[in-house]
C-alpha positions in Angstrom: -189.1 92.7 -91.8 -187.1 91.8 -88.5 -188.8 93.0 -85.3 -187.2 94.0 -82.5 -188.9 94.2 -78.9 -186.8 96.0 -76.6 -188.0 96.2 -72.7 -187.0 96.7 -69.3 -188.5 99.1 -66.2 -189.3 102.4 -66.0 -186.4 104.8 -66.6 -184.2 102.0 -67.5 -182.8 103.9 -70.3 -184.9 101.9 -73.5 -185.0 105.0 -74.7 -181.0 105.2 -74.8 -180.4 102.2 -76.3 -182.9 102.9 -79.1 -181.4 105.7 -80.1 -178.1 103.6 -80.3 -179.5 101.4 -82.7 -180.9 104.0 -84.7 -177.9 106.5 -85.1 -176.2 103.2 -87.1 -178.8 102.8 -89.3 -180.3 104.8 -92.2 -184.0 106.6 -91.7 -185.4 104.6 -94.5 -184.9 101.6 -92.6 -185.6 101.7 -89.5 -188.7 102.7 -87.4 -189.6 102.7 -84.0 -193.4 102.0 -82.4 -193.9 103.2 -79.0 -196.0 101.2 -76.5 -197.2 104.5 -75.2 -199.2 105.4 -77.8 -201.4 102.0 -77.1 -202.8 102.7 -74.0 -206.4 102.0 -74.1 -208.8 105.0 -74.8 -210.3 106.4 -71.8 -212.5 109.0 -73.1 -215.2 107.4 -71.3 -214.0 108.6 -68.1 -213.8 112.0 -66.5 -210.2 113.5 -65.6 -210.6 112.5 -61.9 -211.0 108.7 -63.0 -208.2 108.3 -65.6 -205.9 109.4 -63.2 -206.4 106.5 -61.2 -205.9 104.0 -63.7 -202.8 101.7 -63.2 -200.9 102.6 -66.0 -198.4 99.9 -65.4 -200.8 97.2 -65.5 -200.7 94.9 -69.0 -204.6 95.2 -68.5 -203.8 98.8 -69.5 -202.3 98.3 -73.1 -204.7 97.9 -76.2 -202.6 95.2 -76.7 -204.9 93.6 -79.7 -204.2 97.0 -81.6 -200.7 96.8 -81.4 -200.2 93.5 -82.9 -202.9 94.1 -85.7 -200.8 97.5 -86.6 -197.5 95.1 -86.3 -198.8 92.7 -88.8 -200.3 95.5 -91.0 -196.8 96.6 -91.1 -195.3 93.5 -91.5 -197.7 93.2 -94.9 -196.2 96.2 -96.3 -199.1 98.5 -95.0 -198.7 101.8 -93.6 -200.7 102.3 -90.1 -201.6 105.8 -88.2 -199.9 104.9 -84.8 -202.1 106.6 -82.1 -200.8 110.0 -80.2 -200.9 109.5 -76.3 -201.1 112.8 -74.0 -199.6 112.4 -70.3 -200.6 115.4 -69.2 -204.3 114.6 -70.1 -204.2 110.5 -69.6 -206.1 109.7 -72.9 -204.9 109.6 -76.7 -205.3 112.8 -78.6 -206.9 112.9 -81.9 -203.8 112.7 -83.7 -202.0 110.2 -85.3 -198.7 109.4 -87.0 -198.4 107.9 -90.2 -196.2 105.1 -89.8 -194.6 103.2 -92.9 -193.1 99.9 -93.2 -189.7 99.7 -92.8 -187.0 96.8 -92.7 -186.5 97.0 -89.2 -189.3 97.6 -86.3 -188.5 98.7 -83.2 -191.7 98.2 -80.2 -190.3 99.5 -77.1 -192.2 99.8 -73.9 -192.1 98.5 -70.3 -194.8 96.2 -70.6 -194.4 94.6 -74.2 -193.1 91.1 -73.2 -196.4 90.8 -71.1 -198.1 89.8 -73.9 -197.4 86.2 -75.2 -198.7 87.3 -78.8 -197.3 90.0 -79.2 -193.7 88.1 -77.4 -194.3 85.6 -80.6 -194.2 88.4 -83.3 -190.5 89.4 -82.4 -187.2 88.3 -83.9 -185.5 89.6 -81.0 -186.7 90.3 -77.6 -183.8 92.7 -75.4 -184.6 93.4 -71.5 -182.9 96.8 -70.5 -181.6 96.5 -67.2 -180.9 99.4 -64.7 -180.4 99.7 -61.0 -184.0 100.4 -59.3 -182.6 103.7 -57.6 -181.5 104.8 -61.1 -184.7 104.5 -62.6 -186.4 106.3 -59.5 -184.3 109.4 -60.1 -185.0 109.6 -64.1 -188.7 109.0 -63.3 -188.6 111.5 -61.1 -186.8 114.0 -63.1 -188.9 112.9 -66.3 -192.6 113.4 -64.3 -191.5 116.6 -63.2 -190.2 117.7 -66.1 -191.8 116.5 -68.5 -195.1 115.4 -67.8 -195.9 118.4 -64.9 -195.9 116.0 -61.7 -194.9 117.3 -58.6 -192.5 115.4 -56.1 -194.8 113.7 -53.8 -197.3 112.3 -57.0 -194.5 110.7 -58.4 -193.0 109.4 -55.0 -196.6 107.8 -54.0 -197.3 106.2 -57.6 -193.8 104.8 -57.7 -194.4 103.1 -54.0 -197.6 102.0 -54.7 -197.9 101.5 -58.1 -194.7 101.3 -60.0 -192.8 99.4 -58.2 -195.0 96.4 -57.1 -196.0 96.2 -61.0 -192.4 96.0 -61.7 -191.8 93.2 -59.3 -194.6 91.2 -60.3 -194.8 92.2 -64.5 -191.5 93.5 -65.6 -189.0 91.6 -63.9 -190.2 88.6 -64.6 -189.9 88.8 -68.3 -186.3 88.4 -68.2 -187.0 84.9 -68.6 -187.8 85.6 -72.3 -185.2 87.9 -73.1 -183.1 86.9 -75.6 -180.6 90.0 -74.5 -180.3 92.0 -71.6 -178.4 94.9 -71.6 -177.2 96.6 -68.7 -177.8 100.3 -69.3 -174.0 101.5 -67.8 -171.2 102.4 -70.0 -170.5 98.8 -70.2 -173.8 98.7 -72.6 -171.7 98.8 -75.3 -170.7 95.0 -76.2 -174.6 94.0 -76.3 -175.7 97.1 -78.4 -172.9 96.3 -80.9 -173.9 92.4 -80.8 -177.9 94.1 -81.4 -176.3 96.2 -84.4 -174.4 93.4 -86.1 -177.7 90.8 -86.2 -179.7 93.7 -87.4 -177.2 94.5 -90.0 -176.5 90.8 -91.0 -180.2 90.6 -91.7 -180.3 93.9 -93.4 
């Protein structure tokens, strides 16, 4: 199984280049994990206190159940990947029966964080975007998406997002063994991304 770790900031576009990876492969052999669905359970807390969590914090990530899902995988085991509502700041009930595929995608903002977790991938890719970029799709995702208004989504990004992202996300460049700038120029690193995976396919 090759494992692929793709990060980068908020809005960056890892969602983009995903999807450019996947539309050159075949269902069967490719699957994608989203760090999303590991945020830690917070059913302990009322509504008023989960919103207050720092969601861009590593101390936020059930870290130790994403790797133990990653190496059930990597066994040939299925796993039910956890379901993570926005809107209510706590998993849901649900889960999603993930199999085992050839190729593993993780993708999140914060995976590189984590040495461990760092250790299980074949390839680690930073997505790289302009910081006003990513401030307008965060914006247009919250809103959209996720039912924020404006001024919620400009006071987290000032004094949440963005120090998190100098001190956590940045940083992990360093261990990157790709970054990708997510402009049209994208294209020579996602085809460099495609050829290793299908060498090793």
């Amino acid at each position: 199984m090759l494992i692929i770790g793709i990060a980068g900031g908020t809005g960056c576009g890892k969602t983009t280049v995903v999807n450019q990876i996947l539309n050159e492969l075949p269902d069967s052999e490719v699957g994608v994990i989203s760090q999303d669905s590991y945020y830690k359970d917070t059913s302990h807390l009322s509504y008023d206190e989960r919103i207050k969590i720092n969601f861009d914090h590593p101390r936020s990530i059930d870290f130790e159940l994403l790797e133990s899902h990653l190496k059930e995988l990597k066994a040939g085991n299925s796993i039910n990947q956890p379901v993570y509502s926005f809107i209510k700041h706590n998993r849901t009930d649900d889960t999603v029966l993930t199999h085992p595929r050839k190729v593993m995608i993780v993708e999140g903002i914060l995976i590189l964080t984590n040495r461990e977790l760092r250790d299980m991938f074949d390839i680690k890719i930073f997505v790289h975007a302009d910081s006003d970029e990513r401030l307008i799709r965060r914006l247009k995702r919250d809103i959209q998406e996720r039912g924020r208004d404006i001024d919620e989504v400009l006071n987290r990004y000032q004094t949440t997002l963005k120090p998190m992202h100098q001190q956590f996300i940045e940083p992990m460049k360093e261990y990157a063994d790709i970054i990708i700038p997510n402009n049209k120029y994208n294209t020579v690193a996602v085809n460099i991304v495609k050829t290793i995976i299908n060498q090793s396919l």
